[in-house]
matplotlib code that plots the C-alpha trace (Angstrom):
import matplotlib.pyplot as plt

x = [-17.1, -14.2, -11.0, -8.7, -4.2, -1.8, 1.8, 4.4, 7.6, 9.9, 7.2, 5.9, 2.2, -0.7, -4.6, -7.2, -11.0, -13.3, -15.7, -18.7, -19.9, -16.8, -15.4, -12.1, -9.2, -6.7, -3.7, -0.1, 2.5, 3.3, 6.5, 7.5, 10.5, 9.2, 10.6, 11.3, 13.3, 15.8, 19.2, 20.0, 22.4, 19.9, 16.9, 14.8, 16.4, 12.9, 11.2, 14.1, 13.7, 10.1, 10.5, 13.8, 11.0, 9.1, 12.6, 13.5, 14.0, 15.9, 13.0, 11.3, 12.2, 10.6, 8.0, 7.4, 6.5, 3.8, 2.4, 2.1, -0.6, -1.7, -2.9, -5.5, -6.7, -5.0, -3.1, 0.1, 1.2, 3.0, 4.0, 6.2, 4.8, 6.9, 5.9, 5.5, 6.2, 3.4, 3.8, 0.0, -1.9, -5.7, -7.1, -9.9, -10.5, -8.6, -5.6, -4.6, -1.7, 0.0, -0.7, 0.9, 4.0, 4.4, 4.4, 6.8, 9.0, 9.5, 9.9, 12.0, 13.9, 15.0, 18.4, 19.0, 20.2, 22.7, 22.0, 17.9, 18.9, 20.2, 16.9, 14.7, 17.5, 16.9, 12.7, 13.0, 14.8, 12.1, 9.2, 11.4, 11.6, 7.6, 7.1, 9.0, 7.1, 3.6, 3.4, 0.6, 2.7, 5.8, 4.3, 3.3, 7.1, 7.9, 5.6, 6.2, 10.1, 9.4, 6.8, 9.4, 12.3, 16.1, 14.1, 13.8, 9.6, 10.4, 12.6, 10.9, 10.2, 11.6, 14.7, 16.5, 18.6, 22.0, 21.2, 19.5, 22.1, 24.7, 22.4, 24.5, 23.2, 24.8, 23.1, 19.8, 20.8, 21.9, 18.2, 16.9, 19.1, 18.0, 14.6, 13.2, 12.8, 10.2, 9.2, 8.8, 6.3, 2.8, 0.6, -3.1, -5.4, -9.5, -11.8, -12.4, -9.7, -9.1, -7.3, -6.0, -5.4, -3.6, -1.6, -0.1, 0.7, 2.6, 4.5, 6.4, 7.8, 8.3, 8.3, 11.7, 12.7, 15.4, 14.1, 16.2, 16.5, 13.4, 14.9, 12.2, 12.1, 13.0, 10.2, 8.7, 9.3, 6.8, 8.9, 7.5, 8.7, 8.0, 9.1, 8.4, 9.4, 8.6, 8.0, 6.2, 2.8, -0.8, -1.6, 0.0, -0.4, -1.1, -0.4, -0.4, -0.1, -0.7, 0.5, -2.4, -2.8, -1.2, -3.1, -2.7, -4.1, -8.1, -8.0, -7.2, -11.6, -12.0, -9.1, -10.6, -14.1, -12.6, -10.8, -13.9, -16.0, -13.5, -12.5, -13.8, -16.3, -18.8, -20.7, -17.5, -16.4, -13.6, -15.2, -18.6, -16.7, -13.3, -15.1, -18.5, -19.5, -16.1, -14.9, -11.5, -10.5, -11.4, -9.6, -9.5, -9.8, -8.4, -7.4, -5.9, -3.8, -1.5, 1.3, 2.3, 3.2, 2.2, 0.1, -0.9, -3.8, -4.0, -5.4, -4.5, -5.7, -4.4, -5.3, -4.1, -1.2, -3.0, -5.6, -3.2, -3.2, -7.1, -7.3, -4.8, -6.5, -9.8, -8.6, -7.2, -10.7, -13.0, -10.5, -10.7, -14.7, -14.7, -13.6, -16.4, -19.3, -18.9, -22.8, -24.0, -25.4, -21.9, -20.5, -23.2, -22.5, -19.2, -19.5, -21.7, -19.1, -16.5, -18.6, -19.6, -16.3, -15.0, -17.3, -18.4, -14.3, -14.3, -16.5, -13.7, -11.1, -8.0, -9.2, -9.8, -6.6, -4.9, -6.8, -5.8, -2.6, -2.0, -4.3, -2.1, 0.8, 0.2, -1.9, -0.7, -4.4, -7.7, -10.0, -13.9, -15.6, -18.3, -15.3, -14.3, -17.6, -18.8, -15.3, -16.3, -19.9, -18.9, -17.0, -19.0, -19.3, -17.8, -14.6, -14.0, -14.9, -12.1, -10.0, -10.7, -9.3, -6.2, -5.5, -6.6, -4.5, -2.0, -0.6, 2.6, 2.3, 4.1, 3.8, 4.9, 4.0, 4.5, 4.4, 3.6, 3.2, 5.0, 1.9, 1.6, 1.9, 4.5, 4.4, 4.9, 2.3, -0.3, 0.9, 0.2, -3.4, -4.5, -3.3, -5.0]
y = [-18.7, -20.1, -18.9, -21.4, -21.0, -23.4, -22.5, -25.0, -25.8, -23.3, -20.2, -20.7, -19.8, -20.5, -18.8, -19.6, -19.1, -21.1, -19.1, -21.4, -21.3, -19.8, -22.0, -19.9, -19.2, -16.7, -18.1, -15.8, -15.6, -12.2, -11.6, -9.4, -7.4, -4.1, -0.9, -0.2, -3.2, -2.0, -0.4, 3.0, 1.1, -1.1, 1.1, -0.2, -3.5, -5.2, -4.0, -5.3, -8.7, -8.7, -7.8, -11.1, -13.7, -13.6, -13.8, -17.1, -20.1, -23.1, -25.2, -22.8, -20.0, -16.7, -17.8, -20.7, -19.3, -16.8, -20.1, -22.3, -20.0, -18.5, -22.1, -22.6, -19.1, -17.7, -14.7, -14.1, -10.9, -9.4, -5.8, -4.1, -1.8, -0.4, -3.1, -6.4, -8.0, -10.4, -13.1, -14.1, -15.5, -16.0, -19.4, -22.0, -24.3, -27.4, -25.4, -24.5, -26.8, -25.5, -22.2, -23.3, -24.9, -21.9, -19.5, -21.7, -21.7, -18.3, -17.3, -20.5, -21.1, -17.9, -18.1, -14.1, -14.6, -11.4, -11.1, -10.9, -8.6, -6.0, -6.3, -5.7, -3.4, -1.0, -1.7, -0.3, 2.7, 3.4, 3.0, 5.4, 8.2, 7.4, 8.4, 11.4, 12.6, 11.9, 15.0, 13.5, 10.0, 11.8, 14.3, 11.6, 9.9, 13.6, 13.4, 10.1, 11.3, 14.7, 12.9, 10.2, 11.7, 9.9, 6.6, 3.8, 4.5, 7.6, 6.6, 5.7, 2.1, 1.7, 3.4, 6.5, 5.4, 5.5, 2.5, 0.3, 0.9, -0.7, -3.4, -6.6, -10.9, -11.3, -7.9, -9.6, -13.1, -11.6, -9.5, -13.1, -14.0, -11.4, -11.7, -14.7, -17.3, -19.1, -17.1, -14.1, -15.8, -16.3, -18.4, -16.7, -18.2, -17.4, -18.8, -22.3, -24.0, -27.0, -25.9, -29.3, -30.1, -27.1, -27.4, -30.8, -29.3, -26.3, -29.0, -30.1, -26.7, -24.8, -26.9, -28.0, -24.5, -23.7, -21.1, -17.5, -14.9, -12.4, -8.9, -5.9, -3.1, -0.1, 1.8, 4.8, 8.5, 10.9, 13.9, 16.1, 18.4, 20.7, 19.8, 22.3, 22.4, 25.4, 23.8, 25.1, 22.7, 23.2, 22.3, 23.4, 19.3, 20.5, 17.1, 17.8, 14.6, 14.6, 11.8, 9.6, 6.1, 2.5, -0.4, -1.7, 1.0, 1.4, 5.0, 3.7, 3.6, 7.1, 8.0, 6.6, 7.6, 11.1, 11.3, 10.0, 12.3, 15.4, 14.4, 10.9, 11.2, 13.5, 14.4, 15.2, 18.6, 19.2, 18.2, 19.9, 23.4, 23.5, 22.2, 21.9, 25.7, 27.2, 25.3, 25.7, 22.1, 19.1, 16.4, 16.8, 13.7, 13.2, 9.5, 7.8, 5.1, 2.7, 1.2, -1.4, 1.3, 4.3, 6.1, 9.3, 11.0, 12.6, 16.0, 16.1, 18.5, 19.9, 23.6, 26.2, 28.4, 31.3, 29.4, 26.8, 30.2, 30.1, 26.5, 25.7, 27.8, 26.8, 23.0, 24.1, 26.1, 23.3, 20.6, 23.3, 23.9, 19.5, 20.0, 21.8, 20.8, 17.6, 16.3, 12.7, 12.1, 12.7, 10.4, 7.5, 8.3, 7.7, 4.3, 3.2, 4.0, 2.5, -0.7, -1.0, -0.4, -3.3, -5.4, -5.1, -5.7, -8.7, -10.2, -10.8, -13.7, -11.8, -9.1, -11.6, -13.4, -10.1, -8.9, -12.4, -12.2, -8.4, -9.3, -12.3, -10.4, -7.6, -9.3, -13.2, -14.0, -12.7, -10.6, -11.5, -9.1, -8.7, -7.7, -5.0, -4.1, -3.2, -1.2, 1.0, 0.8, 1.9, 5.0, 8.0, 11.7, 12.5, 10.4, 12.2, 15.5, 15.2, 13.6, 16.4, 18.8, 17.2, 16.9, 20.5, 21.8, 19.2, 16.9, 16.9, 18.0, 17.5, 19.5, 18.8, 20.9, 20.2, 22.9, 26.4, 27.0, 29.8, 31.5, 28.6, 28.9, 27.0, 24.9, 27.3, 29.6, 26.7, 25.8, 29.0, 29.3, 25.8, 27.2, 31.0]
z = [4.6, 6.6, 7.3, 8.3, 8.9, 9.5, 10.5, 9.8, 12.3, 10.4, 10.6, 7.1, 7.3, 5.8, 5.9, 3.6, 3.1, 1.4, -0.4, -1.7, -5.2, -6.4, -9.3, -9.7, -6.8, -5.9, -4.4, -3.8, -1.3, 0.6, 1.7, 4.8, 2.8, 0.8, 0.9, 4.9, 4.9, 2.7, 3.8, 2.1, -0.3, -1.0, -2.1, -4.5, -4.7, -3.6, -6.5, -8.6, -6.8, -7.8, -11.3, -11.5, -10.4, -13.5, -15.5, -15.3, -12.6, -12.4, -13.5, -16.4, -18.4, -18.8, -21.1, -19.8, -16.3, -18.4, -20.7, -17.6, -16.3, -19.6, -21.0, -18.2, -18.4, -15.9, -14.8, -12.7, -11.2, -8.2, -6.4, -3.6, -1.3, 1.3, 4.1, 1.4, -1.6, -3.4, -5.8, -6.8, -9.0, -10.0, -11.4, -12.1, -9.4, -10.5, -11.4, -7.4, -7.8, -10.6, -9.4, -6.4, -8.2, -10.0, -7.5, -5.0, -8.1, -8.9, -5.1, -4.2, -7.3, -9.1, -11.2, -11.9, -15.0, -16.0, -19.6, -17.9, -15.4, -17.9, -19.5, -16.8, -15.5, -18.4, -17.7, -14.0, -15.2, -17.9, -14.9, -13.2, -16.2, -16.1, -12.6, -12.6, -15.9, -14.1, -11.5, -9.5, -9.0, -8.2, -5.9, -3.7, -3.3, -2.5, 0.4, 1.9, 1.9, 3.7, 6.0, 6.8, 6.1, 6.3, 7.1, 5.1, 5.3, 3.5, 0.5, -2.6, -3.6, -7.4, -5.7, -7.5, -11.0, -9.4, -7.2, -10.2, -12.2, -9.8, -8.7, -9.4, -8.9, -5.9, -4.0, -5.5, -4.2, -0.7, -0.2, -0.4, 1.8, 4.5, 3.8, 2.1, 5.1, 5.9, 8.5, 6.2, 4.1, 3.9, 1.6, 1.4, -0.9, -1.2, -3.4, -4.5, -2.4, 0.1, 3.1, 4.0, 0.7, 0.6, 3.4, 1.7, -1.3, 0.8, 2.5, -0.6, -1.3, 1.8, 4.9, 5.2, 4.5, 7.2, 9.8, 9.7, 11.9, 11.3, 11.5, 11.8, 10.4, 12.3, 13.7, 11.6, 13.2, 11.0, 10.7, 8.4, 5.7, 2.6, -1.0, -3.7, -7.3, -9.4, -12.5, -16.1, -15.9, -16.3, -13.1, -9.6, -7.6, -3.8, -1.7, 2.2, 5.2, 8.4, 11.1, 11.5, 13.5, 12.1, 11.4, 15.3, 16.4, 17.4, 16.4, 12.7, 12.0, 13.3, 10.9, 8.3, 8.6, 9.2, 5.9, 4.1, 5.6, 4.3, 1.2, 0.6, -2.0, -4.4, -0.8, 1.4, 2.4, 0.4, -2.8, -2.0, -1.0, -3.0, -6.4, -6.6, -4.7, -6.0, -8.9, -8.2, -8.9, -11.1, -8.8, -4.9, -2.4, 1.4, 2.5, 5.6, 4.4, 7.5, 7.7, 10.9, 13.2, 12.0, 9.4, 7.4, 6.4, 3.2, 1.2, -2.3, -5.2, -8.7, -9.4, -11.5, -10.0, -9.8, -7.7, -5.2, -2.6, -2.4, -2.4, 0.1, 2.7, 2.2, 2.8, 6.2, 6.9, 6.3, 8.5, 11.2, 10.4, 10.4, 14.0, 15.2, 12.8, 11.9, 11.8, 13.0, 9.5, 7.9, 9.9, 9.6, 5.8, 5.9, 8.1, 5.4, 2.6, 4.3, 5.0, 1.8, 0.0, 2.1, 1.9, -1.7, -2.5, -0.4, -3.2, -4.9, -4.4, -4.9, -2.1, 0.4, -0.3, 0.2, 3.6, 4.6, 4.3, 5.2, 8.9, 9.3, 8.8, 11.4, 14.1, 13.6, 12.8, 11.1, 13.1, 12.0, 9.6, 12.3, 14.5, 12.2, 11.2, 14.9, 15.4, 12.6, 14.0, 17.6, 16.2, 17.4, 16.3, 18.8, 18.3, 14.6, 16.1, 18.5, 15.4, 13.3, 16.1, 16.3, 12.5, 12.4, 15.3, 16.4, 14.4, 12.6, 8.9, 5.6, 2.2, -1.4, -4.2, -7.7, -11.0, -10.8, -7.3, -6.8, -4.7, -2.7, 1.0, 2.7, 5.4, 8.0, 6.6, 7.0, 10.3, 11.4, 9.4, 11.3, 14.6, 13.9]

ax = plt.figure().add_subplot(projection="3d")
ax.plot(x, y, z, "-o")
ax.set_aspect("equal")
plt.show()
């Protein structure tokens, strides 16, 4: 397999890999504007942008967009996360360059048509109402706001309802604007593909884009915070974060291995103390996820009220136990987990295509999978020991609890706990 990139004059780039045997192909374009790139009045407005592509350009209508892939057997998608936006689609081979076309069309070409955006208007505030009615979606936005809080990092990405109700065509058509050069962009494609060929067929839509100023987000400060909402549920949601590396850091693969080790899988800590030995939860997990520049790692379980007390202490016991016992076999086990994961998910076209464009994005190329794999190799016992001692002891903490969770300990009781 081959990765490959081109970068045109204006910035637009390109990176591909050529995955033999494969007779389909995953083709998108990411774009650097999500949810940190957004001023306050402007919260959620990415998500809005990426929900106005599929509505209509100045070359095909709604449905037309939806048949033109549909007919060949195809399917077109997209999401905002709070660092990108992604326009992608998955195809057979031959149909590259109307997947292409597409695409270009959609990101290039949109006409925000009012009557449309009152439609989709009324479909983001319904996605909103959803979210706030699922406790262990919301918990989370809760978090990410206390862990980064009064920074754009923090705020949620569909935005609150005020600010989607005022959303007008020209604050759409001004966020593209901002944040929709060339420079921005990135084609990724895996699969069945011809990079050359490619590159051609890129040339016709985006290279005499003209070049724009590339403004970066501002960089993340974790602050950390408690939320807590007493609220009549059947479950008390426990979510707790702790500052943790970014993707350009090394210390990123202890993190991870860490986190899978506590509260990665059926054999981690967590899930072998809090349910299996006690039973005090059905759902219980730990994960580091990063961002650019910075990055948090993750506990989150539901329990009954009457239980969040017990279970919150026992999570910080076992991180404080993780600092001091932490075997060699638990860590070779969750190397190989981690491995695996990544490697079995970069079977797939549309994974590759997105590790493409996400490694392009942060380091301006695409390390080797031997690379990576020997990072995660070289991380030692004693690297997540000393991990685990800082997450247990030192590191800045957030809390957000959801339901009845009136016994819960607060953030300064757990504080205290870790540092007893």
């Amino acid at each position: 397999m081959t990765v490959r990139q081109h970068t045109f004059p204006n910035g637009f780039r390109i990176v591909t890999e050529h995955m033999p045997s494969m007779k389909s192909a995953a083709i998108g374009i990411w774009v650097t504007a999500g949810g940190r790139h957004e001023r306050l009045e402007q919260n959620g407005i990415a998500h809005f942008l990426e929900h106005m592509a599929f509505k209509g350009t100045t070359r095909r209508s709604a449905l037309q967009i939806a048949e033109a892939i549909e007919d060949v057997g195809g399917y077109i998608n997209a999401y905002t996360s709070r660092e990108v936006t992604a326009y992608y689609a998955r195809v057979l081979e031959n149909d590259v360059a109307l997947a292409l076309d597409v695409i270009a069309d959609i990101v290039l070409n949109p006409v925000f048509d009012p009557a449309e955006i009152e439609i989709e208007r009324g479909v983001i505030l319904q996605e909103i109402g959803q979210a706030y009615d699922t406790p262990d979606d919301v918990i989370f936005d809760w978090l990410q706001e206390e862990s980064y809080r009064d920074q754009p990092l923090g705020r949620t990405i569909l935005g609150p309802s005020e600010r989607v109700r005022a959303f007008s065509r020209k604050d759409l058509s001004a966020f593209v604007g901002e944040h929709y050069g060339p420079g921005q962009m990135i084609l990724s494609a895996a699969g069945s593909v011809d990079h050359e060929a490619l590159v051609e067929l890129a040339g016709r839509y985006f290279a005499d884009l003209s070049p724009r100023s590339r403004g970066e987000a501002a960089p993340a400060r974790f602050t950390g915070g408690e939320a807590r909402k007493d609220k009549k549920l059947e479950q008390a949601h426990f979510a707790l974060a702790f500052e943790s590396p970014g993707y350009r850091d090394d210390a990123i693969y202890t993190a991870q291995i860490y986190s899978s080790a506590l509260g990665g899988g059926m054999s981690s800590r967590l899930f072998q103390e809090v349910r299996e030995r006690r039973g005090l939860c059905y759902t219980i997990f730990a994960q580091t996820g990063a961002y650019a520049d910075t990055g948090t790692t993750t506990i989150y379980a539901g329990t009954s009220g009457d239980q969040i007390a017990e279970l919150a202490h026992i999570t910080i016991d076992e991180m404080k136990r993780a600092a001091d016992t932490m075997s060699p076999e638990e860590v070779a086990r969750a190397r190989a987990q981690m491995k695996a994961g990544m490697l079995m998910g970069l079977e797939s076209p549309s994974n590759r295509a997105e590790r493409l464009a996400r490694l392009v994005q942060i380091w301006g190329e695409v390390p080797s999978l031997d690379d990576t794999i020997a990072r995660i190799d070289a991380v030692t016992t004693g690297d997540v020991r000393e991990f685990a001692e800082r997450m247990a002891a030192e590191a800045p903490a957030a809390l957000a609890l959801y339901g009845p969770v009136g016994k819960a300990p607060g953030l300064d009781a757990l504080t205290e706990r870790r540092a007893a």
